[in-house]
DOTIZA-337975 format. One record per atom (N, C-alpha, C): residue number from 1; atom name; x, y, z. Coordinates in steps of 0.05 Angstrom, whole numbers, plus 5000, padded with zeros to 4 digits. Atoms other than C-alpha are relative to their C-alpha. Layout:
REC num atomo    X    Y    Z
REC NUM    CA    X    Y    Z
...
//
This chain:
REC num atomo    X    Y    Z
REC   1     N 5017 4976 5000
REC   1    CA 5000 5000 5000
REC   1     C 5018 5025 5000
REC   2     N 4978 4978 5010
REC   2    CA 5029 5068 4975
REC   2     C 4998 5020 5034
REC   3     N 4996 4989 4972
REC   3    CA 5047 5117 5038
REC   3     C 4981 5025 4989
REC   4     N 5011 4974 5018
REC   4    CA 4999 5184 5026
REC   4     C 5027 5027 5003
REC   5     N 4978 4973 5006
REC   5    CA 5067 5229 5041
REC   5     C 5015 5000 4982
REC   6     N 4986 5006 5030
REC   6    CA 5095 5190 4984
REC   6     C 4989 5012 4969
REC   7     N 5009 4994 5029
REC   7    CA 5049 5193 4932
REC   7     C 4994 5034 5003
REC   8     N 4994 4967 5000
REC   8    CA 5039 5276 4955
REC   8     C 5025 5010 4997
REC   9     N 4976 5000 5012
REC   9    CA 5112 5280 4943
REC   9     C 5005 5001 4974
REC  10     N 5000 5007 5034
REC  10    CA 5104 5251 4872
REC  10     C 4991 5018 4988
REC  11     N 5014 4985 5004
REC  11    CA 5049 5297 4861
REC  11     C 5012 5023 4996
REC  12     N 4990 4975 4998
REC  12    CA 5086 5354 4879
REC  12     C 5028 5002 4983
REC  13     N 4982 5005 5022
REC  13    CA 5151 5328 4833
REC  13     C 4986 5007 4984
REC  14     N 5012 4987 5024
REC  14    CA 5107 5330 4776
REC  14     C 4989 5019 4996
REC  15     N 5009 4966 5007
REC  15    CA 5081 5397 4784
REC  15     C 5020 5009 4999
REC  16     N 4985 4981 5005
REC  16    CA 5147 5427 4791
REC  16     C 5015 4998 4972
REC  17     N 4981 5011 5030
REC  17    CA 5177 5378 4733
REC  17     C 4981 5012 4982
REC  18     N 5020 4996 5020
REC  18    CA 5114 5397 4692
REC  18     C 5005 5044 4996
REC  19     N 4990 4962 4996
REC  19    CA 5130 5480 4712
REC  19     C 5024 5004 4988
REC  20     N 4975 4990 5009
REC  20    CA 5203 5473 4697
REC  20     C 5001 4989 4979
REC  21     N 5002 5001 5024
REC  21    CA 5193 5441 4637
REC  21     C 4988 5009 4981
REC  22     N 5018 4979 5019
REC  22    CA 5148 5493 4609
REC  22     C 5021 5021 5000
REC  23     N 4975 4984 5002
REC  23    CA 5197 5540 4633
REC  23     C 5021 4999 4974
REC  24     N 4972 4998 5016
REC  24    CA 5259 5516 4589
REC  24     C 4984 4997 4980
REC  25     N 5007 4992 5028
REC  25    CA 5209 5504 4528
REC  25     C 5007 5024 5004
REC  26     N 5000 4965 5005
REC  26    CA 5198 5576 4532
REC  26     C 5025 5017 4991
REC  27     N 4984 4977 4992
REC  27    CA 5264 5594 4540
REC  27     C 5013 4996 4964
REC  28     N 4986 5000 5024
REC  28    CA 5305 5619 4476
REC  28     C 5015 4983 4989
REC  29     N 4980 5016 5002
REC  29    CA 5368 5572 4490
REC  29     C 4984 4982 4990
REC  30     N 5014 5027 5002
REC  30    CA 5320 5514 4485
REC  30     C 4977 5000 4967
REC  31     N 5010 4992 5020
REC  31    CA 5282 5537 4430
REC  31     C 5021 4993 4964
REC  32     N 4980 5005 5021
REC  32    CA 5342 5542 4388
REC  32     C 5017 4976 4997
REC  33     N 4981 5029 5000
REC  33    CA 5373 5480 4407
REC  33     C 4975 4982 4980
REC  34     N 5023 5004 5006
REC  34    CA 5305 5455 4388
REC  34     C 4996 5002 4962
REC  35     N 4985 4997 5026
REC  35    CA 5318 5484 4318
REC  35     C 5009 4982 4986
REC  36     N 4979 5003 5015
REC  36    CA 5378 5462 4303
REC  36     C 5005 4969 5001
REC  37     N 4998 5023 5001
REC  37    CA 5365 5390 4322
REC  37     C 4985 4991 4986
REC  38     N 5023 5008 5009
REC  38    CA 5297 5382 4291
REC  38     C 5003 4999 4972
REC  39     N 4984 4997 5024
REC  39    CA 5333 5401 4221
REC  39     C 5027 4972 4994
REC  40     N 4978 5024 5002
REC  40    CA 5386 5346 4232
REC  40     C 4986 4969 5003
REC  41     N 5006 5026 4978
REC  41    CA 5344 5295 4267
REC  41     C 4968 4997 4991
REC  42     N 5032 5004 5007
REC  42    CA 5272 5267 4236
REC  42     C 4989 4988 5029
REC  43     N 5018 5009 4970
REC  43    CA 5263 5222 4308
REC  43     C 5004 5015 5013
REC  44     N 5014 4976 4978
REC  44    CA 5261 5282 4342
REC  44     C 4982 5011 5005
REC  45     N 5029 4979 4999
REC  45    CA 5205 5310 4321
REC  45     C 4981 4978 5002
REC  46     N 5014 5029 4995
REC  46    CA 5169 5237 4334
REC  46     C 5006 5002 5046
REC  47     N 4992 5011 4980
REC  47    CA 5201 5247 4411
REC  47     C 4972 5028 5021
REC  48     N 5011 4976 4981
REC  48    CA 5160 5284 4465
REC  48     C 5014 5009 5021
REC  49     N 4984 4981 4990
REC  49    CA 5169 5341 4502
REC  49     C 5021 4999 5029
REC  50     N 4991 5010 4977
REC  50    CA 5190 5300 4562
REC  50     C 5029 5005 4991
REC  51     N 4972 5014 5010
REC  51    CA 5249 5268 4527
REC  51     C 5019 5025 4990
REC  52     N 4981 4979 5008
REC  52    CA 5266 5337 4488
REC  52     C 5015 5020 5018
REC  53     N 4986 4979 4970
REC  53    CA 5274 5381 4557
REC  53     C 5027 4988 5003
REC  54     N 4976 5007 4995
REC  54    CA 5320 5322 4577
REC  54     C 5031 4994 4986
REC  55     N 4978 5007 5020
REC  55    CA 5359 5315 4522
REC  55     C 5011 5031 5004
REC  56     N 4996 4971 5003
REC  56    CA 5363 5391 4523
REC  56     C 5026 5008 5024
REC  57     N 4979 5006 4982
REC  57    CA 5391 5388 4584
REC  57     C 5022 4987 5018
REC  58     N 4976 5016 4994
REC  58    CA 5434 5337 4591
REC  58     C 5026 5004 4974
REC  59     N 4971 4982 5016
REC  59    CA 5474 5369 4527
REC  59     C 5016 5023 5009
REC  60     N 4987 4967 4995
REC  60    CA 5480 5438 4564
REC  60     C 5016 4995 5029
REC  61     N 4975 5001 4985
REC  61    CA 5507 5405 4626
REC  61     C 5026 4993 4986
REC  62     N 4974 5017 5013
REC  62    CA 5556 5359 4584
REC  62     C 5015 5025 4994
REC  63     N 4974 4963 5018
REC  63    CA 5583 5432 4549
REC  63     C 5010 5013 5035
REC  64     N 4987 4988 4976
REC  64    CA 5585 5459 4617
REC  64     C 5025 4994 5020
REC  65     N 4988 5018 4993
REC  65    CA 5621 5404 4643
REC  65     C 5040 5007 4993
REC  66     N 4965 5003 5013
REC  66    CA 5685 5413 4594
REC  66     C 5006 5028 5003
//
């Protein structure tokens, strides 16, 4: 049986994940990355917006990174 501080936990992950992922659509960086991949890349535009945020941002740490 699920705990109810757990699953209000979850709840509250997905509203912020669902907020900050509206966020970075919005944002220009993401927009343009968005671009410039969708032009290179046909399964991208097949992928949803879940997967594109994360992809999004797991490229801009990796650059950050080096």
């Amino acid at each position: 049986m699920a705990h109810p501080a757990t699953d209000t936990s979850r709840s509250e992950d997905s509203q912020i994940w669902d907020e900050l992922k509206g966020a970075i659509a919005a944002s220009s960086g993401f927009q343009r990355w968005r671009l410039e991949k969708m032009s290179g890349d046909r399964q991208l535009q097949e992928v949803n917006l879940d997967r594109q945020v994360s992809l999004y941002l797991r490229e801009t740490l990796e650059t950050l990174a080096y």
